[in-house]
TORLUMLUM-620389 format. One record per residue (C-alpha): residue number from 1; residue in three letters; x, y, z. Coordinates in Angstrom, 2 decimals. Example, Ala and Ser with C-alpha at 12.3 -4.5 7.8 and 13.67 -1.06 7.14 Angstrom:
<pts>
1 | ALA | 12.30 | -4.50 | 7.80
2 | SER | 13.67 | -1.06 | 7.14
</pts>
This chain:
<pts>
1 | UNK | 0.00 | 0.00 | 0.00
2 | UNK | 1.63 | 3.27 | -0.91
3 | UNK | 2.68 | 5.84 | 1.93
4 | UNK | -0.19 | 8.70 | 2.97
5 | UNK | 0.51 | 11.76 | 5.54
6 | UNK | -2.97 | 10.19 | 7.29
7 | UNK | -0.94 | 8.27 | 9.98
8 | UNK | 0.76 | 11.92 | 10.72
9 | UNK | -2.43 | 13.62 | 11.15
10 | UNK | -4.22 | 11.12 | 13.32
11 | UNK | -1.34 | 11.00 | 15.27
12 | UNK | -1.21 | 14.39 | 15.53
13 | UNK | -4.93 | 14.91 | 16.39
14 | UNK | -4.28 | 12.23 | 19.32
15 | UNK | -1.31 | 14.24 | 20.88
16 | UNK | -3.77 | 17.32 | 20.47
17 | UNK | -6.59 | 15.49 | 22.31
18 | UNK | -4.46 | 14.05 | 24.92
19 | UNK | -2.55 | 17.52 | 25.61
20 | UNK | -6.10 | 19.41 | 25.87
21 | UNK | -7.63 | 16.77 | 27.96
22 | UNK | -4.53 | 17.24 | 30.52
23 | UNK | -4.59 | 20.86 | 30.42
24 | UNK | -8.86 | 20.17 | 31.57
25 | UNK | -8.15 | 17.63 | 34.39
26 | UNK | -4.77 | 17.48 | 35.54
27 | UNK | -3.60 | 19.49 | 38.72
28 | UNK | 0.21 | 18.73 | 38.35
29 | UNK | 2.08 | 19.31 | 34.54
30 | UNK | 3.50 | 22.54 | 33.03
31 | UNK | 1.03 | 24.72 | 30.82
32 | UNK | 4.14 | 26.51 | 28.89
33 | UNK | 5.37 | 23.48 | 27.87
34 | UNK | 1.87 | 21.55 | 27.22
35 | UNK | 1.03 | 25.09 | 25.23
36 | UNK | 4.07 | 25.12 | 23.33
37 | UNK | 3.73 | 20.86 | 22.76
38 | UNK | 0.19 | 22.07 | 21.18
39 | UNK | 1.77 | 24.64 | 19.33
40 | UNK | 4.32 | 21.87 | 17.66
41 | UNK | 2.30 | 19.61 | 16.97
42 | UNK | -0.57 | 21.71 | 14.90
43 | UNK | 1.88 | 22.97 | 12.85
44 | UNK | 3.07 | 19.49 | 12.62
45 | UNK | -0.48 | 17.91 | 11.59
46 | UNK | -0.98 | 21.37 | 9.23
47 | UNK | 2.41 | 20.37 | 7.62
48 | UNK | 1.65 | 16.82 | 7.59
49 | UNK | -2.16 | 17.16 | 5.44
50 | UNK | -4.46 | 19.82 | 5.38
51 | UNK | -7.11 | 18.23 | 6.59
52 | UNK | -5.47 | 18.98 | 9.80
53 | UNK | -7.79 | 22.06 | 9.68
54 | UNK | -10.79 | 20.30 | 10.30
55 | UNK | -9.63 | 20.02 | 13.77
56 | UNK | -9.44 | 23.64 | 14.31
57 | UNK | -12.81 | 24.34 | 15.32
58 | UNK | -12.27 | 21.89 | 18.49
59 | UNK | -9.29 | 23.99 | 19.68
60 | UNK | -10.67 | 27.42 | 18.87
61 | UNK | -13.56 | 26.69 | 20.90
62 | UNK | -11.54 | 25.76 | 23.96
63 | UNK | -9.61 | 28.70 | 23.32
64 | UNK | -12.63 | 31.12 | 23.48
65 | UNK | -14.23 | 28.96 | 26.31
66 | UNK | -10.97 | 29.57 | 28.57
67 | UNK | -10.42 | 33.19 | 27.54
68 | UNK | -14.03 | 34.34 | 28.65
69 | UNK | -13.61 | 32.18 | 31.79
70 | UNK | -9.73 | 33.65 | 32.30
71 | UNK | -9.05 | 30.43 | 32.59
72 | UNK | -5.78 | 28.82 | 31.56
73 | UNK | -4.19 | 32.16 | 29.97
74 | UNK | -0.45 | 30.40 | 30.20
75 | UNK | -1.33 | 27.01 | 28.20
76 | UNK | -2.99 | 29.66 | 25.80
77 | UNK | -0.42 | 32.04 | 25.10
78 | UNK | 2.43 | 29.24 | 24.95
79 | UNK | 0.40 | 27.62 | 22.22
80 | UNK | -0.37 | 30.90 | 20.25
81 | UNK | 3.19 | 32.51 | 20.57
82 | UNK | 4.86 | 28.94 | 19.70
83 | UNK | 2.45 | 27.95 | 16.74
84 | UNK | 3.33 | 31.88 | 15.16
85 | UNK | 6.64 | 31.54 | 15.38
86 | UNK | 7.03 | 28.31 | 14.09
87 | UNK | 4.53 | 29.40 | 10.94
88 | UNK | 6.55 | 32.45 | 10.40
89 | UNK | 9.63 | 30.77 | 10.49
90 | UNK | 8.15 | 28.01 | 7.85
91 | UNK | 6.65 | 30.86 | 5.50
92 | UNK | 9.91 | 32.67 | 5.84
93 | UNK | 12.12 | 29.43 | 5.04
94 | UNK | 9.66 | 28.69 | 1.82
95 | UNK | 10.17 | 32.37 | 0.74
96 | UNK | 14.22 | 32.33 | 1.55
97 | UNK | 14.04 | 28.92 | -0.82
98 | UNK | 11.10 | 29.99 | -3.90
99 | UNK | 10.15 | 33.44 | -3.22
100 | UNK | 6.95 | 32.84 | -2.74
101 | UNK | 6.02 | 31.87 | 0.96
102 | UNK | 2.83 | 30.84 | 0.27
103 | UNK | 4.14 | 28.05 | -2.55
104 | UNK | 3.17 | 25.13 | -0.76
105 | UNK | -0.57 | 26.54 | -1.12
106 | UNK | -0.22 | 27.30 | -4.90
107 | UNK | 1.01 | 24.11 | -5.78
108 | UNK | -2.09 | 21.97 | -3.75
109 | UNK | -4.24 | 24.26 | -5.71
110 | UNK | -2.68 | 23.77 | -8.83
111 | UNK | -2.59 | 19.99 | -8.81
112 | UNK | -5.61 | 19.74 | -7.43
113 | UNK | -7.92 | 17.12 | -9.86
114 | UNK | -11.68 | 16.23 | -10.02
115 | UNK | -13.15 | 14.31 | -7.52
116 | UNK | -15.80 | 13.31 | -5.63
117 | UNK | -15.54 | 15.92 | -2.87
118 | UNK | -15.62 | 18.43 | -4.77
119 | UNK | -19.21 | 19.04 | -4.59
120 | UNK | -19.33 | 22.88 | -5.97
121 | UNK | -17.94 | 21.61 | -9.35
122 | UNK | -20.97 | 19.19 | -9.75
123 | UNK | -23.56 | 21.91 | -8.73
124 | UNK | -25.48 | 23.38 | -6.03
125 | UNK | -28.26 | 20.73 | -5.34
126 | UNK | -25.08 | 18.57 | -4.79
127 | UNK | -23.69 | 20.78 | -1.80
128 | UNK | -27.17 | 20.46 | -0.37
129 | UNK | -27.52 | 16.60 | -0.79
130 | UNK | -23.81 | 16.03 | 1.08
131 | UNK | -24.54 | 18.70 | 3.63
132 | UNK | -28.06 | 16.91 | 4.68
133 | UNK | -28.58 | 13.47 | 3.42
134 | UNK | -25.52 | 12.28 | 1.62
135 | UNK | -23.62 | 13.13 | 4.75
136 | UNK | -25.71 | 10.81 | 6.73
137 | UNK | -25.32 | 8.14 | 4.32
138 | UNK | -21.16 | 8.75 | 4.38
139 | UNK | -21.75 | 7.98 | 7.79
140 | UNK | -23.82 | 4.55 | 7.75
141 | UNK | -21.86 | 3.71 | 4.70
142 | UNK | -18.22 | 4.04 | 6.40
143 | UNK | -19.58 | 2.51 | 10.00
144 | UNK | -18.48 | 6.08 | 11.28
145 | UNK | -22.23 | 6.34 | 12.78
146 | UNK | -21.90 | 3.55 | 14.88
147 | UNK | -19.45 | 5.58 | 17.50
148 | UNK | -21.73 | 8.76 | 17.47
149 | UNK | -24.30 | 6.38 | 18.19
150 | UNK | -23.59 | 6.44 | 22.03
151 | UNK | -22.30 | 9.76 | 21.76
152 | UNK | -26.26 | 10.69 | 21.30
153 | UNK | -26.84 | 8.42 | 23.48
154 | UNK | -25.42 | 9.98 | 26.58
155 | UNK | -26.87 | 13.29 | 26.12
156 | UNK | -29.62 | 14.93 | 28.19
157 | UNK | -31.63 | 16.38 | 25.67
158 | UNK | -34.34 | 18.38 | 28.39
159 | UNK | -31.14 | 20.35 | 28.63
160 | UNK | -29.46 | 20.73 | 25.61
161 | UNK | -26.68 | 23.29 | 27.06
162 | UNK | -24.85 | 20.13 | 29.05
163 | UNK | -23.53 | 19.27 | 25.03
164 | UNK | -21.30 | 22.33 | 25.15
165 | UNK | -19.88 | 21.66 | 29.26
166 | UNK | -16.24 | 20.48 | 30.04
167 | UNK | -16.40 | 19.44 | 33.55
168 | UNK | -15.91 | 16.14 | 33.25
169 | UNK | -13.58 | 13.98 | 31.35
170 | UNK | -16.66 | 12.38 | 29.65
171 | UNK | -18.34 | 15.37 | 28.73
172 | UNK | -14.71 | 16.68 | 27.11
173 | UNK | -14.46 | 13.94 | 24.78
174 | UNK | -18.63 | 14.30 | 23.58
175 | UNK | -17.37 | 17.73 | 23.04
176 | UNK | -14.83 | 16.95 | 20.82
177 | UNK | -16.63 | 14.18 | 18.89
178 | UNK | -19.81 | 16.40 | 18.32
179 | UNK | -17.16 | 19.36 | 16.77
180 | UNK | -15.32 | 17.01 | 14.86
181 | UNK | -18.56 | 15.80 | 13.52
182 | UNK | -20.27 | 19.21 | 12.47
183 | UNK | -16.42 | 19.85 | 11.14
184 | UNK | -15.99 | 17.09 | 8.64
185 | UNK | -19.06 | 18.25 | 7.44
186 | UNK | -19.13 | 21.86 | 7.25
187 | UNK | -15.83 | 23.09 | 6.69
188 | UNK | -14.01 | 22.62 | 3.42
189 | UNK | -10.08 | 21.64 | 2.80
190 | UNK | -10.13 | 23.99 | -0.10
191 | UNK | -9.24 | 27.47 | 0.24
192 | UNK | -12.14 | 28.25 | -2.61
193 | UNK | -14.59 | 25.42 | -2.88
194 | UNK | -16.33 | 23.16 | -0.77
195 | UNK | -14.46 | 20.06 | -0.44
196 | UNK | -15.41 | 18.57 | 2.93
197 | UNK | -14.40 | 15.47 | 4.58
198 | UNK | -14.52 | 12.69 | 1.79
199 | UNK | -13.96 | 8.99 | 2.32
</pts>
């Protein structure tokens, strides 16, 4: 089987989980140095794929989340200064090398080719269909619904505001599967077309 960046990006979505989920619910570590492991390892996972992205909306929402609870501010700012430096330095090491920092962009778009995720190329009623229905069949037909399954399962839906809590380890990881979920969905890996998640 030929060699993908996949294993890279999973990987790097589990170090992401696991450093969150410490910087939630344990007492005793370092937050510059489990902000600044954050900060490596996005722009590891970004470097890796680009689907990478698709994980963003789970860390900017635990990002907003701390900042209007003033909670955490050190794990935060390690993660923001380290992941800016590091991207500057990469955009200034692509520009030192082409000239063009953003490069690496222009030649995904370039080589992009048609297929089936690109839904805007087939028309409109197609976006619709995969944002709605097709989207649930992805689902069934991958076997990816059967985990959400008891995600659903184990929330209290005469209070719908307990989906968005992180108070307990078990309501961080519903979180994070409900985010990925509306992510693979609704955000795109393109920088000008919808091209969701795509199996």
């Amino acid at each position: 089987d030929k060699l993908m960046p996949d294993m890279y990006v999973c990987l790097s979505v589990l170090i992401a989980v696991y450093l969150l989920h410490r910087k939630n619910f344990k007492t005793s570590y370092n937050s510059y140095s489990n902000g600044i492991g954050l900060g490596i390892i996005t722009i590891i996972g970004f470097l890796s794929k680009g689907s990478f992205i698709l994980f963003t909306p789970v860390v900017l929402y635990l990002l907003i989340k701390d900042l209007l609870a003033k909670q955490h501010k050190h794990f935060w700012l390690s993660f923001i200064v380290s992941s800016s430096i590091m991207s500057l330095a990469y955009f200034a090491m692509m520009y030192i090398q082409t000239g063009d920092a953003l490069i690496r962009f222009a030649a995904i778009d370039k080589s992009s080719y048609a297929n089936p995720c690109q839904f805007m190329a087939e028309g409109f009623k197609n976006v619709i269909h995969r944002l709605s229905l097709g989207y649930i069949d992805l689902l069934v037909s991958s076997g990816i619904i059967v985990p959400f399954i008891f995600v659903f399962a184990s929330i209290n839906y005469s209070s719908l505001k307990s989906i968005f809590k992180t108070k307990y380890s078990y309501h961080f990881f519903r979180l994070l599967s409900i985010l990925a979920l509306i992510s693979s969905n609704f955000m795109t890996i393109s920088w000008h077309t919808y091209n969701p998640m795509c199996l």
